[in-house]
C-alpha positions as CSV (number, residue, x, y, z in Angstrom):
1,X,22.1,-10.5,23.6
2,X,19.4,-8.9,25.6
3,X,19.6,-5.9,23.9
4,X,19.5,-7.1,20.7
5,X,16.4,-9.6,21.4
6,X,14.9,-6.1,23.2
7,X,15.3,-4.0,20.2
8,X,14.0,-6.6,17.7
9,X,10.9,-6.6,20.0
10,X,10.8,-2.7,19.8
11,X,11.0,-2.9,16.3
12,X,8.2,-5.2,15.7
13,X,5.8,-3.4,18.1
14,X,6.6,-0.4,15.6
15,X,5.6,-2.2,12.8
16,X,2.7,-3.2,14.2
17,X,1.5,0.0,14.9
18,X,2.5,1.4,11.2
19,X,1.6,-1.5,9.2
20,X,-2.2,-1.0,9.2
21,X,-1.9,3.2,8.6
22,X,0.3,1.6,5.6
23,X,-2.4,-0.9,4.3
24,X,-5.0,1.5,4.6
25,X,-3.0,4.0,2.7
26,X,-1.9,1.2,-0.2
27,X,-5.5,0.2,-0.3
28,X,-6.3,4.1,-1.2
29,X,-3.7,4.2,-3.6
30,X,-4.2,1.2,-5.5
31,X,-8.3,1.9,-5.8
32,X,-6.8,5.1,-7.1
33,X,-4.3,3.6,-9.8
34,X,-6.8,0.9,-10.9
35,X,-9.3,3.4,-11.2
36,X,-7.0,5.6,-13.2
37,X,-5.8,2.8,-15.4
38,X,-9.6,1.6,-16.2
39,X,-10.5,5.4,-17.8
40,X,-7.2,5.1,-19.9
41,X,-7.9,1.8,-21.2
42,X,-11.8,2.4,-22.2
43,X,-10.8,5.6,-23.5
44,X,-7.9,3.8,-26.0
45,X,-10.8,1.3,-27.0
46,X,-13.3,4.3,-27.7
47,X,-10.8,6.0,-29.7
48,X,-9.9,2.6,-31.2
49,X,-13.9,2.8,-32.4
């Protein structure tokens, strides 16, 4: 049982420590894809004109 309850502590010290490299890196990527999806939708409506 110790073990276990030792592990599961490892665990969440290692999420801990990848979580924010993982926010940042989701924050990037959705700026990225928003960005990218706002130039396709103006340029459908200019080509729409």
């Amino acid at each position: 049982m110790e073990r276990a309850t030792t592990q599961k502590r490892r665990r969440a010290w290692g999420l801990s420590q990848v979580v924010p490299r993982l926010g940042k890196h989701f924050l990037f990527l959705s700026k990225h894809l928003i960005f990218s999806l706002l130039i396709k939708l103006l340029g459908q409506r200019d080509k729409g004109q």
